[in-house]
N, C-alpha and C positions, 0 to 999 in steps of 0.2 A: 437312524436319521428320522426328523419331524419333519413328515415336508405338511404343505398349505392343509388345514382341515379346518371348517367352519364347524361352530358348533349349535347353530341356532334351532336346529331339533336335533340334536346330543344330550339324551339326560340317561344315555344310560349307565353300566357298572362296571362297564369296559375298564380296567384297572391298565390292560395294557397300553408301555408309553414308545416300542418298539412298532411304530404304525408303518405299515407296509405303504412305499411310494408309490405303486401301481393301483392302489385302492382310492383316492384320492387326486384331483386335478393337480396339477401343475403351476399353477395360478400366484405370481408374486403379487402378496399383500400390499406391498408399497406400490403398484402400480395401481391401484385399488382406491388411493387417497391421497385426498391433497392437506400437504401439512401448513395450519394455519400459525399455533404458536407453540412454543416451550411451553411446556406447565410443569417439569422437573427434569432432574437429572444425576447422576450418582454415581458409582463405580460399576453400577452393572451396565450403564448406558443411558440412552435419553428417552419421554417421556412429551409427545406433542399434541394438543388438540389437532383433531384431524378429521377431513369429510369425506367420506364415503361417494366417490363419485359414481357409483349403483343406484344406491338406497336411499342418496341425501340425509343420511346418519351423520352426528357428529360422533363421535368415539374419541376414546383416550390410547392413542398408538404408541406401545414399548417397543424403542428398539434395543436389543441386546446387543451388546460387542461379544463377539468369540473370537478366541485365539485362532491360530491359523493350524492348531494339530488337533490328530482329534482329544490327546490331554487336556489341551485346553479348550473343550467345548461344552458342552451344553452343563449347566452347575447339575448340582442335587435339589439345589435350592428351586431352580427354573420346572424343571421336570417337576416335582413336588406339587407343583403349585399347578401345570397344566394337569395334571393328575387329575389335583380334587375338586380343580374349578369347574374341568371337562363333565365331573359327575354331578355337580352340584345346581339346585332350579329354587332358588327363595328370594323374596321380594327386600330381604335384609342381606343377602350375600351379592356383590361385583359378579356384575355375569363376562363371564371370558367369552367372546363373541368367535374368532375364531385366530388363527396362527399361521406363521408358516417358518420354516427352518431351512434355508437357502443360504448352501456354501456358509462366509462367515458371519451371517446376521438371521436372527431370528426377530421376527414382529409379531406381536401379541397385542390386537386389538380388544379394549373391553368398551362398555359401557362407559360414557361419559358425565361424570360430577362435577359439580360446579367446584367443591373445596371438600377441606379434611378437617374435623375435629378439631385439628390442635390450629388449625386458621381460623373455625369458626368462635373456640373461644378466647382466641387470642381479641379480635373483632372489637368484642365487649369488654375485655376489661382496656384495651387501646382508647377505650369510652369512659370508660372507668365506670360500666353497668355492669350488671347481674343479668344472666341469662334467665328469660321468663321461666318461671316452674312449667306452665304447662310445655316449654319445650322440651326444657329437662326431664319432663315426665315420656315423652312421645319418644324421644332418642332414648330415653332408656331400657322402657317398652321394646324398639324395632334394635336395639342392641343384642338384649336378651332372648329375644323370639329367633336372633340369627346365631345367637350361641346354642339356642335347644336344638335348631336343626344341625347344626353341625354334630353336639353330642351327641344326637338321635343316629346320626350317623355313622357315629363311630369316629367323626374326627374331630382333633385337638388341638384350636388354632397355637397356640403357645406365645403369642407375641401380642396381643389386644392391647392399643394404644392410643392417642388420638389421633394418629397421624396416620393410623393402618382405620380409622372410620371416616368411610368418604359419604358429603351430604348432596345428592344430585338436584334438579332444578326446582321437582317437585317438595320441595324439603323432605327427604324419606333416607336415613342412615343406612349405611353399606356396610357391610366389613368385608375390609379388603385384606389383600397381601398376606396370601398364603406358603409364603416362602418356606417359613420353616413348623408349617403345621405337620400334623402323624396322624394318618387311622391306625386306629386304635388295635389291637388283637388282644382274645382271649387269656392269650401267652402272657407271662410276668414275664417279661424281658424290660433288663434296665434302659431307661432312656436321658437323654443328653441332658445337662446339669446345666449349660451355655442357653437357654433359650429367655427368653421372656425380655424386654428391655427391663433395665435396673430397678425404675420408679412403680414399675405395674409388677414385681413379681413376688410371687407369692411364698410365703418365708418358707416353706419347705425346700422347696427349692434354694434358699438363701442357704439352708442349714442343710442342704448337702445328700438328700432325699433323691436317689435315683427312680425310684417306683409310684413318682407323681402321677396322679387322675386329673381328670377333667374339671377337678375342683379349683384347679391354676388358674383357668379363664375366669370362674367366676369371681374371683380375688383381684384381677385385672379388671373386670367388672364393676366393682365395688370402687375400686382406684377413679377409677372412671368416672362414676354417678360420683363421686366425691367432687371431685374438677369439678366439670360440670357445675354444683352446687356451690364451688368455694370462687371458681375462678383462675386457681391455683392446683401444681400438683400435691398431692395428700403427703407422701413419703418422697423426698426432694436428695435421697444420698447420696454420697460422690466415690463412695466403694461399696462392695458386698456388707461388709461389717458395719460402716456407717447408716446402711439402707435398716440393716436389722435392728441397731439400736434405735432410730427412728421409729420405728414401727411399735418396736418396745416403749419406748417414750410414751406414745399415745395411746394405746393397745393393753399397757403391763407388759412386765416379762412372765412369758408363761413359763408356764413346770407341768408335770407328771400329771396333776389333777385336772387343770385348766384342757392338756393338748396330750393324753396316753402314748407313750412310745419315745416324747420329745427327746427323751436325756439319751436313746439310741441311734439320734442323727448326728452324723459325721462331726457337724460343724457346731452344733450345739457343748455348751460351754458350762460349765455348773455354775463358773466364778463371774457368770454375766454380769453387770448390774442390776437390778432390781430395784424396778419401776412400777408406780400403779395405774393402773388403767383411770384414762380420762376420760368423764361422759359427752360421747359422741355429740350429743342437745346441746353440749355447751359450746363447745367448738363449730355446731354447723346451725346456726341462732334461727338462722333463716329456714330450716327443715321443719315440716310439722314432723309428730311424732310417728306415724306410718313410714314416713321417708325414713328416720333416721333409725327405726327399727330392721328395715329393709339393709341399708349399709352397713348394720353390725351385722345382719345372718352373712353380708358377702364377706365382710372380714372376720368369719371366726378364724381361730386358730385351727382347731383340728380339723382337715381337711375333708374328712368322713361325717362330720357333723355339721359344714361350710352348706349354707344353701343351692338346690340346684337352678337351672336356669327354668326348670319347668314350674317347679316351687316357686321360683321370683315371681314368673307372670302370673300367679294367683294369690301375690301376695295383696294385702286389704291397701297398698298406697296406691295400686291400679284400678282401684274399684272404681272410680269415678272417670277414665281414661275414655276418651271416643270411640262408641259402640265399636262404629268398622276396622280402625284399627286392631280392634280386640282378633276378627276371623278374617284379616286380610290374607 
């Protein structure tokens, strides 16, 4: 059992999610706060702006529904995610403020944002504008500095979307929703084939690549600064296969030279079509050339050659980006 634990000096490496209920007050979270409104809701439960009758905080309050056995309690997905939130202290990652697990509900207060990515670009094109460059230069900046801290750590968000980056009041991007991220181990051990939403994943994964790195996020990433720049999603498919031809469309179909190994992925197919790569400059008009250099390193093919996120932040389209952002 989880019972109540704040985490607001918790950054350490405590991995354990078996927290002993005598170490920790007793203290229900919901008596804690007054819930003002809805701001979402889903299968795992509801999601309310809420104020901190303490602290005078507003917070974003999850409550989860649990089954009444303990089969049906706490997910992989839940626990996973107090896990590496618990460990986690960056000015680009959703701070898990603290928790409590009582009988059949669990509440999970975080940090409170104003909106998600896929609201704020919805916003502008409901305008029918273009998001300024220098925003899309700052969001992709506080994107990629919260993808190094994670890889630095060993973990692998696997789901990078717009709707998992939340922007709070001071305009400063979050990533959130770490549902179904992994630390990482040494170990080659295969990992799950299901993650990534369709439009952000990275074809390895499409083609059936169980021993996927941390180069998945950065390909999500890329997905991403594309939106951003277009307005629209980059790769728009309505199956696995339609996702990959897409990608081929605009990318080429790669082969053996382009991507070493390809023709040894499950899913890869020799009788693809064969497609030639379209220059990126022409398709994103509006990119100067440092941009749209940057979103080919995130979309290479071969995933060992795909830029990292540490590479990103010193790539020459950030050279001109606000000093303090650079060492926030």
């Amino acid at each position: 059992m989880i019972p109540y634990h704040s985490l607001s000096n918790n950054n350490n490496n405590n991995n354990d999610m078996s927290l002993s209920a005598d170490k920790y007050n007793k203290i229900n979270i919901a008596d804690k706060y007054i819930r003002q409104e809805k701001i979402g809701e889903g299968t795992y439960g509801v999601v309310y702006k809420a104020w901190n009758k303490i602290t005078s905080r507003v917070v974003a309050l999850k409550k989860i529904r649990l089954g009444p056995t303990k089969a049906e309690g706490l997910t992989t997905t839940t626990l996973r995610e107090i896990s590496i939130l618990s460990r986690t202290d960056h000015k680009n990652i959703v701070k898990l403020l603290e928790y409590h697990h009582h009988r059949s509900k669990l509440y999970m207060a975080f940090e409170f944002c104003e909106m998600d990515l896929r609201k704020f670009i919805d916003s502008y094109q409901n305008l029918r504008l273009r998001i300024p460059a220098n925003i899309i230069k700052k969001f992709t900046f506080q994107l990629l500095s919260g993808i190094k801290y994670c890889h630095s750590h060993g973990i692998l968000h696997r789901d990078l979307k717009p709707q998992n980056l939340l922007i709070d009041a001071a305009g400063d991007l979050k990533i959130a929703d770490f549902g179904l991220a992994r630390q990482l181990s040494y170990s080659l051990r295969p990992l799950t084939h299901e993650v990534v939403t369709l439009w952000y994943r990275a074809p390895e994964i499409l083609l059936g690549s169980m021993y996927y790195t941390m180069s998945i996020d950065m390909w999500s990433a890329g997905c991403i600064f594309a939106e951003m720049s277009s307005g629209a999603a980059l790769f728009r498919g309505e199956s696995e296969i339609d996702q990959l031809f897409k990608i081929f469309n605009l990318l080429g179909t790669p082969n053996e030279q382009i991507w070493p190994g390809i023709n040894q992925l499950p899913n890869f197919k020799m009788i693809f079509p064969l497609w030639k790569k379209f220059p990126l400059g022409f398709y994103f008009m509006g990119l100067n050339h440092d941009a749209v250099n940057l979103l080919e390193q995130c979309l290479i093919y071969a995933p060992n050659k795909r830029l990292s996120a540490k590479r990103a932040l010193c790539h020459p389209y950030f050279d001109d980006i606000n000093f303090p952002l650079k060492f926030q």
